[in-house]
C-alpha positions as CSV (number, residue, x, y, z in Angstrom):
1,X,-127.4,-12.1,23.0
2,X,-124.5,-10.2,21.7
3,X,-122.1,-7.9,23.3
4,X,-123.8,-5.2,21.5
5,X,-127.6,-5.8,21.8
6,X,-129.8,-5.5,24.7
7,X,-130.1,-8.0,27.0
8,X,-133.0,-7.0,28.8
9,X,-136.3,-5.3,27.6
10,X,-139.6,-4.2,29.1
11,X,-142.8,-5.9,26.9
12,X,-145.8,-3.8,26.7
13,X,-148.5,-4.7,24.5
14,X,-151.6,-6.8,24.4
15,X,-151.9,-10.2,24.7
16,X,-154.5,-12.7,24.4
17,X,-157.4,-13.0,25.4
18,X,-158.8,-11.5,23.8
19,X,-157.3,-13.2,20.4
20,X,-156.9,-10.5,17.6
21,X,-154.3,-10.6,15.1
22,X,-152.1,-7.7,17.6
23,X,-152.4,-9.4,20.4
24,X,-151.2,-12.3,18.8
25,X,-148.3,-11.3,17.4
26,X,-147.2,-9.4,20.4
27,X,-147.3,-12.4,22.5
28,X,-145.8,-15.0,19.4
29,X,-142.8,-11.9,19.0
30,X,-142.7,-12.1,23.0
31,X,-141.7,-16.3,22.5
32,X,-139.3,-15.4,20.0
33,X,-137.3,-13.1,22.2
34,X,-137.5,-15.3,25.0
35,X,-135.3,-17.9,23.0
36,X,-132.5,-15.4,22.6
37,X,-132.6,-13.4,26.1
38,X,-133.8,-14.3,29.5
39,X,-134.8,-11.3,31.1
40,X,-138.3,-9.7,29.8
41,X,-140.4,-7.9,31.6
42,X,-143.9,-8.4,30.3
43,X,-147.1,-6.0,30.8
44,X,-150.2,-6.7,29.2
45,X,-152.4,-3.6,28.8
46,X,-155.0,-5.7,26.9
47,X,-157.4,-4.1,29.8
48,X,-160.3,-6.3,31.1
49,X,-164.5,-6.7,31.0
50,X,-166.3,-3.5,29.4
51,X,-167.2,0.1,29.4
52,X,-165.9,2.1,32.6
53,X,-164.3,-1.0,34.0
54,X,-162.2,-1.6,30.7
55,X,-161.0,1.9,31.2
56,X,-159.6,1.3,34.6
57,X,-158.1,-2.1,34.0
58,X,-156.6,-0.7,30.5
59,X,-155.1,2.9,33.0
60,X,-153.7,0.4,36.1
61,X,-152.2,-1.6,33.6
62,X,-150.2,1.0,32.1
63,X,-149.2,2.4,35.6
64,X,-147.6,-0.8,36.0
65,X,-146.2,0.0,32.6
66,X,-144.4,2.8,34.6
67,X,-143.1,0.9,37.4
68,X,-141.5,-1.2,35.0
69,X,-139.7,1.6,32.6
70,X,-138.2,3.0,35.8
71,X,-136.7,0.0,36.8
72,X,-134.9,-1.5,33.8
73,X,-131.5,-1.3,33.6
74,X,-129.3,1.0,31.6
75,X,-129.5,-0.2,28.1
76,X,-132.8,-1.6,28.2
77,X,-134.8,-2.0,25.0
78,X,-138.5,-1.1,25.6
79,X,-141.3,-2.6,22.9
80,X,-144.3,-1.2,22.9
81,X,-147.0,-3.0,20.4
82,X,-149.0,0.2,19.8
83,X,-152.6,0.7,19.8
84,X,-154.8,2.0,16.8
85,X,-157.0,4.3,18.5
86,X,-157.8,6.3,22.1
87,X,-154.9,3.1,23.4
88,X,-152.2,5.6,22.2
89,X,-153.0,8.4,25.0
90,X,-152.3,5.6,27.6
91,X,-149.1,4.4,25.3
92,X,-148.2,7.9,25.4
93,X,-146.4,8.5,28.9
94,X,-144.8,5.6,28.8
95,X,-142.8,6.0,25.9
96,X,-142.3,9.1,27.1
97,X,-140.8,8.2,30.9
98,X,-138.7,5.3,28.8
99,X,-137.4,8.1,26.6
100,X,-136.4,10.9,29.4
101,X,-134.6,7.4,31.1
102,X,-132.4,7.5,28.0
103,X,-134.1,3.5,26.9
104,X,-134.1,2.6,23.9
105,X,-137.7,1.9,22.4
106,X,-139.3,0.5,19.9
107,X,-142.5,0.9,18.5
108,X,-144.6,-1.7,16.6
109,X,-147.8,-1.0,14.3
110,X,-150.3,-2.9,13.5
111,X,-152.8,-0.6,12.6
112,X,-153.9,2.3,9.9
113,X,-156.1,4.2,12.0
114,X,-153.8,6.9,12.3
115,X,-152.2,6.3,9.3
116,X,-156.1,6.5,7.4
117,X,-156.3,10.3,9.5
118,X,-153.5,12.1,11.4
119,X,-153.9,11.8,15.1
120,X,-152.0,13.6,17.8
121,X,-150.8,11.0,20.3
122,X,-148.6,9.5,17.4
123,X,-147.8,13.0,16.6
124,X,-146.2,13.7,19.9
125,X,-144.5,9.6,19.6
126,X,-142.9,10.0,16.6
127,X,-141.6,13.5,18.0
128,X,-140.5,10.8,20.8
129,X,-138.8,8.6,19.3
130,X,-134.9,9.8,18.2
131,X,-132.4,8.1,16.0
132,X,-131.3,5.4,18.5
133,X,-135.4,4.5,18.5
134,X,-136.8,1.9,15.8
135,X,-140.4,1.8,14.4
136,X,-141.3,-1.6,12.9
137,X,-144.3,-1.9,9.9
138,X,-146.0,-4.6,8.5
139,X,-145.4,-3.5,5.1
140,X,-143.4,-1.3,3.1
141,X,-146.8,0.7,1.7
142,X,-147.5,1.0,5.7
143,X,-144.3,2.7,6.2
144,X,-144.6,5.2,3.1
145,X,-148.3,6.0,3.9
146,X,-147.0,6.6,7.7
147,X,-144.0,8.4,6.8
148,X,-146.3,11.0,4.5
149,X,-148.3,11.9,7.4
150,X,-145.8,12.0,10.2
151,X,-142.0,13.6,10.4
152,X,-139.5,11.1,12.2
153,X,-136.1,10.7,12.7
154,X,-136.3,6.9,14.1
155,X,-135.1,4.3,12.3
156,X,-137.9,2.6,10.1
157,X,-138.2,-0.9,9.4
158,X,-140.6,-3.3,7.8
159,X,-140.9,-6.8,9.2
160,X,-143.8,-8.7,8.0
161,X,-146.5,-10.6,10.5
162,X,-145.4,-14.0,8.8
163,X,-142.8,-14.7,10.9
164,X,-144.9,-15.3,13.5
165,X,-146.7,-17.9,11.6
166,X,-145.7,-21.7,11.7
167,X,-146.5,-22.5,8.4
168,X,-146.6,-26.6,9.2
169,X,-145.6,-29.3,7.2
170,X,-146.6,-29.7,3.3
171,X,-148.8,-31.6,2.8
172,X,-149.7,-32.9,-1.2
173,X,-153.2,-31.1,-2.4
174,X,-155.9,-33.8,-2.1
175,X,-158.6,-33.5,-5.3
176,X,-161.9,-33.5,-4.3
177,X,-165.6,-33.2,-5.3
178,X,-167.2,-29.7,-5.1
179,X,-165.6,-26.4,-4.1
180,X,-164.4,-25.8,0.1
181,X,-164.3,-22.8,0.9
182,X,-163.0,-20.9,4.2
183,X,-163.3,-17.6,6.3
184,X,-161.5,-17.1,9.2
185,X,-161.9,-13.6,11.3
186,X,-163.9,-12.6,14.2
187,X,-166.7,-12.8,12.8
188,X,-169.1,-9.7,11.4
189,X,-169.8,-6.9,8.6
190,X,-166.6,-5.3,8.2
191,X,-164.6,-8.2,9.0
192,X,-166.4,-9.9,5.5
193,X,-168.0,-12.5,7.1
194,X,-171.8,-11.3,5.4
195,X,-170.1,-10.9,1.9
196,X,-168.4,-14.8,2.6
197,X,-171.8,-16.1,3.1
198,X,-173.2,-14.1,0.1
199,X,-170.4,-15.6,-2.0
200,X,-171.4,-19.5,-1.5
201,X,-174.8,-18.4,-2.4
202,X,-173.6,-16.7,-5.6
203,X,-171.2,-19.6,-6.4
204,X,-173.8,-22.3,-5.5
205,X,-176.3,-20.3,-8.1
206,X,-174.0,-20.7,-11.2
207,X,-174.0,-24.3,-10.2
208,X,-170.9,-24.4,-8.1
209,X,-170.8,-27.4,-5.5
210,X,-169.8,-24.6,-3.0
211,X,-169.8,-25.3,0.9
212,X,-168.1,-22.6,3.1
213,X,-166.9,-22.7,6.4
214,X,-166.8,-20.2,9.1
215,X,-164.6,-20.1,11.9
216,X,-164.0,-17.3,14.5
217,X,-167.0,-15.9,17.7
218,X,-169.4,-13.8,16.1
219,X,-171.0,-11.3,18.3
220,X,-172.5,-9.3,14.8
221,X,-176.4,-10.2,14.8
222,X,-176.4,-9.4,11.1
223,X,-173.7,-11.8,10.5
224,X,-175.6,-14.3,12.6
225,X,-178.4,-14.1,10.8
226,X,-176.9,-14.6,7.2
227,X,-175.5,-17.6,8.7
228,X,-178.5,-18.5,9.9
229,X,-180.4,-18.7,7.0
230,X,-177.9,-19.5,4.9
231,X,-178.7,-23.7,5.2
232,X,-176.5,-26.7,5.0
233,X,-174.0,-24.9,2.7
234,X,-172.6,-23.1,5.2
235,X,-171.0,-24.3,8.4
236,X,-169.7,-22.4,11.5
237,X,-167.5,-23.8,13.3
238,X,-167.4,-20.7,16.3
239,X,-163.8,-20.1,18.3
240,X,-161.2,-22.7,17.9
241,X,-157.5,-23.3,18.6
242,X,-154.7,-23.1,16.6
243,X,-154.9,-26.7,15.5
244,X,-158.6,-26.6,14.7
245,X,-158.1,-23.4,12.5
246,X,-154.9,-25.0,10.7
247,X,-157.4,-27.6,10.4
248,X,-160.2,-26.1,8.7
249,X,-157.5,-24.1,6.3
250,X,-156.0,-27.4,5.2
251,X,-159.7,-28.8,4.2
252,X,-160.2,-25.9,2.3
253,X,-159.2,-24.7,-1.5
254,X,-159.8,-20.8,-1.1
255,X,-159.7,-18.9,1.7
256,X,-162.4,-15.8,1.7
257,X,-161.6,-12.4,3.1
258,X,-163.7,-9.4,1.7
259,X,-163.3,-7.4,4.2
260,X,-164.1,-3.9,4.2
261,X,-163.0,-2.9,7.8
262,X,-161.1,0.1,7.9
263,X,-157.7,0.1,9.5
264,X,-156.9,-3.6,8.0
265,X,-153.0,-3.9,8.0
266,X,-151.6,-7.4,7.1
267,X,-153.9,-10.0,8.7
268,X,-152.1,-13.2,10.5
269,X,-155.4,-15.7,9.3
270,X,-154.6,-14.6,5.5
271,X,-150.5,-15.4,6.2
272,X,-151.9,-18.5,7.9
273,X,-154.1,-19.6,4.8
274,X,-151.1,-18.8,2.5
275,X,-148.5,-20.7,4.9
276,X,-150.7,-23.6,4.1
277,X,-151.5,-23.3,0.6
278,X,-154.6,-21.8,0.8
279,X,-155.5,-18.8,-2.1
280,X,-156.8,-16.3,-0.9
281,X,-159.4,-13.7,-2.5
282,X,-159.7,-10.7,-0.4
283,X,-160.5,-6.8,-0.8
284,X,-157.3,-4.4,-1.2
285,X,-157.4,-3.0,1.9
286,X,-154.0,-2.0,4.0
287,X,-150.9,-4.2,3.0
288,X,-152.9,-6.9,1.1
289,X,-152.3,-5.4,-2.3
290,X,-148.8,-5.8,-1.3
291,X,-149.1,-9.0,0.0
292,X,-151.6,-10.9,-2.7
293,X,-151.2,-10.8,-6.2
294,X,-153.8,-8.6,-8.7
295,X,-155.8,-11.4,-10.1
296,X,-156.6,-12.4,-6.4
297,X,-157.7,-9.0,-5.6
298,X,-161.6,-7.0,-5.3
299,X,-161.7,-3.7,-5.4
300,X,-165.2,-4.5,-3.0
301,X,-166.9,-6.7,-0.7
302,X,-169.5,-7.5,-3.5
303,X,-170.5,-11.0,-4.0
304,X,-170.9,-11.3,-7.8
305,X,-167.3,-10.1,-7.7
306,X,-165.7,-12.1,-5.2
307,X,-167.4,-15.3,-6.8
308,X,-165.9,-14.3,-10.6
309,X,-162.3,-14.2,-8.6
310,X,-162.8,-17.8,-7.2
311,X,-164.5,-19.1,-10.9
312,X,-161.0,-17.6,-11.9
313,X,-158.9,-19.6,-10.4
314,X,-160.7,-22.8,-11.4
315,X,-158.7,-23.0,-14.8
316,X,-156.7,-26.2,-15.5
317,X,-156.9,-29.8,-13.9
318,X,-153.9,-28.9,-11.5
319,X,-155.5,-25.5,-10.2
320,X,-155.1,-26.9,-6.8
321,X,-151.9,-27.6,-7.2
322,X,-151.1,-24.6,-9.1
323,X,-152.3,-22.1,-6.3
324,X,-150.9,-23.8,-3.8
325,X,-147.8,-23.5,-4.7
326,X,-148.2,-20.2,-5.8
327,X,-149.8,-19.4,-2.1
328,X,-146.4,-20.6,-0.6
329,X,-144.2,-18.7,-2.4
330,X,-146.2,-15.6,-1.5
331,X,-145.7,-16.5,2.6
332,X,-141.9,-17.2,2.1
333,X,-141.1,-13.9,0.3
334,X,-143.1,-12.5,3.1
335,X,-140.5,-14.0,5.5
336,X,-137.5,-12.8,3.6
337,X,-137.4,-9.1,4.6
338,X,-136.3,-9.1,8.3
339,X,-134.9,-10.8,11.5
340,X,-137.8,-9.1,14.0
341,X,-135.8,-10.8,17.4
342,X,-132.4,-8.6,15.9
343,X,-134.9,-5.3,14.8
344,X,-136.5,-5.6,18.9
345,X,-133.1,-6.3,20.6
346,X,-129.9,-5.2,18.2
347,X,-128.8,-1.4,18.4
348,X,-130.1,1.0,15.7
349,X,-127.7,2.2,13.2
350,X,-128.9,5.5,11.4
351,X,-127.5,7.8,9.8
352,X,-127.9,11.8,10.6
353,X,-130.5,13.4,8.7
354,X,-129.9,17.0,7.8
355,X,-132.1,19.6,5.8
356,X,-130.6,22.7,4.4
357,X,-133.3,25.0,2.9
358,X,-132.2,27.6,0.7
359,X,-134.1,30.0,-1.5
360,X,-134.2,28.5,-4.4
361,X,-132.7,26.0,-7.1
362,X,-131.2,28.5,-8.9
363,X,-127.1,27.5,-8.6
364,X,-126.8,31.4,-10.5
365,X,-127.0,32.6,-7.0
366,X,-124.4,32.5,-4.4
367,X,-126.5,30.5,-1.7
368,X,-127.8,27.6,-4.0
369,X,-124.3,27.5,-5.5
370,X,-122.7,27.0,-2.4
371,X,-125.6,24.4,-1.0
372,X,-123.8,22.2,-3.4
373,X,-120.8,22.5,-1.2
374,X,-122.4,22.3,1.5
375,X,-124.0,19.0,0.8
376,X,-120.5,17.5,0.0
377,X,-119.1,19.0,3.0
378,X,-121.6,17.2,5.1
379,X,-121.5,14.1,3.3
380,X,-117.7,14.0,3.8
381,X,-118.0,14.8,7.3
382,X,-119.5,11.7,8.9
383,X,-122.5,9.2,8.1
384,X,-125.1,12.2,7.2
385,X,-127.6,12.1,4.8
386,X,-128.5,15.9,3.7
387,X,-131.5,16.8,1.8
388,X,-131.9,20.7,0.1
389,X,-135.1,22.0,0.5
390,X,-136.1,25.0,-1.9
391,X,-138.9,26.6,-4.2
392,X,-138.8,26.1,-7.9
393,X,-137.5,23.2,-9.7
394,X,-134.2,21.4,-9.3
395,X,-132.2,21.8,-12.3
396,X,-129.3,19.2,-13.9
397,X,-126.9,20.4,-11.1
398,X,-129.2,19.0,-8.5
399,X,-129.5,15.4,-10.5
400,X,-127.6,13.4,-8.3
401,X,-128.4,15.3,-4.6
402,X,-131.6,14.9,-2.5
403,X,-134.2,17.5,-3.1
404,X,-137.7,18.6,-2.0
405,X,-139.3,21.1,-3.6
406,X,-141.5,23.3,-1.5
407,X,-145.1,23.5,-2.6
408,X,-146.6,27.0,-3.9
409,X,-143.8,30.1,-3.9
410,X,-142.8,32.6,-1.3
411,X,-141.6,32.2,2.1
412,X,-144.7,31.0,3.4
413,X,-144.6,27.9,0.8
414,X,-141.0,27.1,2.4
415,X,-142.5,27.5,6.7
416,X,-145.4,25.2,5.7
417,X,-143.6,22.5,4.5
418,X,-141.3,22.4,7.8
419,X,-143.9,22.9,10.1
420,X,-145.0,19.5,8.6
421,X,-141.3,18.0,8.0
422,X,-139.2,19.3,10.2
423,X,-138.9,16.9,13.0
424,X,-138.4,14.1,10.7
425,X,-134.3,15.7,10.6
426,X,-131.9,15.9,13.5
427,X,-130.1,19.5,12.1
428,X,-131.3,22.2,9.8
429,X,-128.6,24.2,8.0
430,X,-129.9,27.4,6.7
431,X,-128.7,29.6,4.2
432,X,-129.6,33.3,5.1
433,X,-130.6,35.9,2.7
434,X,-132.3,39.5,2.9
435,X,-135.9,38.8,2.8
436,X,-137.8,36.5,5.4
437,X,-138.1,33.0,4.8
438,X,-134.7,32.2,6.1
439,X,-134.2,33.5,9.2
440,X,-138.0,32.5,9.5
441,X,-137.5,29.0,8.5
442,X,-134.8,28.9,11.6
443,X,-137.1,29.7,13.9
444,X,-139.8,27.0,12.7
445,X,-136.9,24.9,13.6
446,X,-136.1,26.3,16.7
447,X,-139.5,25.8,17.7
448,X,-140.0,22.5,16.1
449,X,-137.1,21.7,18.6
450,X,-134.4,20.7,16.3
451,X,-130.9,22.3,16.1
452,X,-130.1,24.5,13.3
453,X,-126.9,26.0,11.9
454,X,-126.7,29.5,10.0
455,X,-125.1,30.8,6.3
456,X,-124.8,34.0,6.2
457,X,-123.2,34.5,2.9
458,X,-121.7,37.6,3.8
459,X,-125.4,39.8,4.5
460,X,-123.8,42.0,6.4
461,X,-125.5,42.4,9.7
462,X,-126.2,45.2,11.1
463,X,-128.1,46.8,8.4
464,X,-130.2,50.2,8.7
465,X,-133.7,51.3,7.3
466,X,-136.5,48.4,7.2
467,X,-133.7,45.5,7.1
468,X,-132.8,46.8,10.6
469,X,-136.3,45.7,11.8
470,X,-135.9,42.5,10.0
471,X,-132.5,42.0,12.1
472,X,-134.0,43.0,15.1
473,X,-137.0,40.4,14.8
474,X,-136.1,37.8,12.9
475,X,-132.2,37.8,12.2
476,X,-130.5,38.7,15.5
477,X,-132.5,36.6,17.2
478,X,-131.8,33.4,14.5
479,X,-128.3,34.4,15.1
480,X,-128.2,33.9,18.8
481,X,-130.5,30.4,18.8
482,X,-128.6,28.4,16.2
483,X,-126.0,25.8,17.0
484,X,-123.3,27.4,15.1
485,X,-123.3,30.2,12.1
486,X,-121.1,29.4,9.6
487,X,-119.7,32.8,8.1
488,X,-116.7,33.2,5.3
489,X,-114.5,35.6,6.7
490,X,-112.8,37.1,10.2
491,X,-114.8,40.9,9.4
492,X,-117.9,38.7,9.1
493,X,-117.4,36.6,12.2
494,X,-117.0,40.4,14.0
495,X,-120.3,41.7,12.6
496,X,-122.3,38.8,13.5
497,X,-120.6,39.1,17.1
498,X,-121.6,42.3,17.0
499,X,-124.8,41.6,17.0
500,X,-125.4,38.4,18.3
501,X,-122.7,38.4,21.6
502,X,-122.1,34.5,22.2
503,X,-122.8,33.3,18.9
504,X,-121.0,30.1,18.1
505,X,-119.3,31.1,14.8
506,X,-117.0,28.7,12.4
507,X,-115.0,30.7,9.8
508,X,-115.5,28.6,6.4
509,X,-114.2,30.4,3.5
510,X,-115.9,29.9,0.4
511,X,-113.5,31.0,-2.4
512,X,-115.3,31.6,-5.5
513,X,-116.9,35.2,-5.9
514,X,-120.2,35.5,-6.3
515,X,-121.3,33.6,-9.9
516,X,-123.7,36.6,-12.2
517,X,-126.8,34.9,-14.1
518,X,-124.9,34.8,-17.5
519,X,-121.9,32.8,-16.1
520,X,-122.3,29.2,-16.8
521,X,-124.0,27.0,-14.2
522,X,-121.6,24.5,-14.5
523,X,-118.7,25.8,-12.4
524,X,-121.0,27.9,-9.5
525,X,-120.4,25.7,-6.8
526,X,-117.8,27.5,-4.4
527,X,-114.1,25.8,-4.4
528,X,-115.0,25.2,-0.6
529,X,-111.5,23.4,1.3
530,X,-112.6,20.1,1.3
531,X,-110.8,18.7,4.3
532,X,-111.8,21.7,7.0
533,X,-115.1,21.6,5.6
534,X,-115.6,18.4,6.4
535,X,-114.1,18.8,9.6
536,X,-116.3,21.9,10.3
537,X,-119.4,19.8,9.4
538,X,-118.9,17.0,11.6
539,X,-118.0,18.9,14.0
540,X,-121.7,20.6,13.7
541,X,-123.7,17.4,12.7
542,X,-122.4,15.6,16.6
543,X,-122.9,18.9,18.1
């Protein structure tokens, strides 16, 4: 391994038995990294036998979990292949003790259960995980939908489930009579198997020589008895090995998935049918639309339409031929996207994420005007990204800088969206102003626990009447939590000292007055030095 990557990690996932498509990547990753670095320290928290029992097993295997975090070595990696349901509670504390060690983790999904609903345990992980920290999805529709629902400042990557898979060698497509047909899964309802069965039946009807064949344990007595009384046509072939699946794929000319389960991510057995040349007609559930083509695609589990899919693909004397290669080419682009050895073991580079939130769009005001700087001040300052978060509607000004605009209007609008975004950014630069939302919104951050700087803009604290009850609740009080307040002038670094004794205060002059709403738009943004502004920024954004 590199000088710069970790050469020891902890391992914590499950691994077969029992054989699902998590547990088997985990432990085909787990081989992977073995190649490159000797020393990994595996747990399996699988959990054993049923009910209470499993609940034991499943806790004593994450205490040893534990044992393991506190004794890696400094500049450890720790991978934890998450869970999809309750698992994350038990997850929890251990990404937790890796994280207070100062380990770098990361986290690997292979689920949409709490992507499907929010859920708290990956609420409080992805408050976890920091910008050294990496989260790793099967697809890039995975990451957005994960990313909508949860704030983080990790780094997110995608790395697909095929590189796992050994696609074998290629073997020419053999013609033969009648129509083979496959379904690979652990057997049941939601899993497809039923609606498989159904399929030969509805195939066989229009005077299709269809046979199908079913391979996985079935434990679903409404599968069972479809299969059953399905007669000769249908073949099940119970749990196999590798060979014996890779087997029954390379027999076969379509490979049937309708499954209607719902936290399907990117099944291996459909990168395994593809790998060999197999189509594949499944339902659009999780990353398949990304991974399969339209025409190969069911919006349901319904027979009639799963069997006009597979009468589709019969066009042309080469149709064999034709999908198989076309099969192929959908695995390999699959295996283009990532190294998954370097995303587990190599540093994370990210850049600093940093919100400002501002009042409005409006650059006819002093504070969005100088957000513009601001931005470029940033920017120039070190590797930050900056996003300006507002009401309204970004005008021309704002074409070529990050924006999110808050839904609804008032301050409220504005505290909403960060209770829900905040964490997802490592500093919050605010730009103060006389009503509420700002010095509010640097609270939410305060709360939220992320670092916040604070703009002034010359208000003038102390003030008297009802603003001095606004300053006493909300401003001072901002003032004295925030990493640094930014102010333009020497009489308004006093006044905020005044007021806020031990403030950390940067004097940033901003030297264009105050633009009026008739002056053209074009020239607000404050002649802000470029070179201490930068300086002044970076110093805040390492903080």
């Amino acid at each position: 391994m590199s000088a710069t990557g970790s050469s020891t990690a902890a391992w914590i996932g499950p691994l077969p038995p029992p054989v699902h498509g998590a547990s088997l990547v985990t432990a085909r990753l787990l081989e992977r990294v073995r190649e490159r670095i000797d020393d990994v320290r595996v747990v399996d928290v699988a959990g054993k036998g049923a009910g209470l029992g499993h609940v034991v097993s499943r806790a004593r295997a994450h205490l040893r979990a534990l044992g393991v975090v506190l004794g890696l070595p400094a500049g450890a990696v720790v991978y934890v292949s998450l869970f999809g349901g309750f698992g994350l509670w038990y997850q929890l504390p251990v990404l937790a003790l890796a994280r207070a060690r100062g380990l770098r983790l990361v986290a690997h999904h292979h689920s949409y259960a709490y992507i499907t609903a929010r859920a708290v345990p990956m609420v409080l992980i992805t408050a976890l995980l920091g910008r050294r920290d990496r989260h790793l999805f099967l697809s890039a529709s995975m990451r957005s939908a994960f990313l909508d629902r949860y704030a983080s400042r990790a780094d997110h990557r995608v790395v697909s489930n095929a590189h796992v898979v050994d696609p074998g060698p290629v073997r020419p497509v053999a013609a033969r009579h009648g129509l083979a047909l496959v379904h690979v899964s652990n057997l049941s309802v939601s899993k497809g198997s039923v609606a498989a069965v159904a399929t030969c039946a509805a195939l066989r009807r229009r005077g299709v020589d269809a046979t199908l064949t079913l391979v996985g344990p079935c434990g679903d007595e409404e599968t069972a008895a479809a299969i059953a009384a399905a007669g000769e046509a249908v073949r099940w072939l119970g749990p196999c090995s590798t060979d014996e699946v890779n087997e029954a794929l390379d027999g076969a000319d379509v490979f049937l998935f309708p499954s209607s389960y719902v936290n399907e991510a990117e099944p291996l057995v459909v990168l395994e049918a593809l790998s060999r040349g197999v189509p594949v007609v499944a339902t659009g559930r999780g990353a398949l639309p990304e991974l399969l083509p339209a025409d190969w695609l069911v919006a349901d589990p319904e027979p009639e339409g799963i069997a006009d899919r597979v009468t589709s693909l019969r066009t042309g004397p080469s149709w064999r031929a034709d999908a198989a290669a076309r099969a192929r080419a959908l695995f390999a682009a699959r295996c283009a996207d990532a190294d998954p050895v370097a995303l587990v073991l190599e540093p994370t580079v990210r850049e600093m994420a940093v919100l400002q939130v501002v009042p409005s769009f409006d650059v006819s005001t002093r504070e969005a005007a100088a957000a513009l700087a601001v931005a470029r001040s940033y920017v120039g300052a070190s590797d930050a990204s900056i996003h300006t978060l507002a009401t309204g509607t970004p005008g021309a000004d704002w074409a070529d800088r990050p924006t999110v605009a808050a839904p609804g209007t008032g301050p409220f609008a504005t505290m909403r969206w960060l209770l829900r975004h905040v964490r997802g950014f490592d500093l919050v630069h605010v730009h103060v102003t006389s009503g509420t939302a700002a010095a509010s919104a640097a609270l939410v951050s305060r709360v939220c626990g992320r670092a916040f700087v604070l703009q002034p803009h010359g208000l003038g604290v102390p003030r008297s009447g009802r603003a001095a009850a606004l300053d006493l609740l909300l401003t001072r009080p901002a003032l004295r939590a925030a990493r640094a307040v930014r102010v333009e002038d020497e009489a308004e670094r006093a006044r905020v000292l005044a007021v806020a004794p031990g403030a950390v205060v940067a004097v940033l002059p901003t030297t264009t007055p105050r633009p009026t709403r008739t002056a053209s738009t074009a020239s607000t943004a404050p002649a802000v030095p470029t070179q201490r502004a930068s300086r002044v920024a970076g110093e805040l954004v390492e903080g």
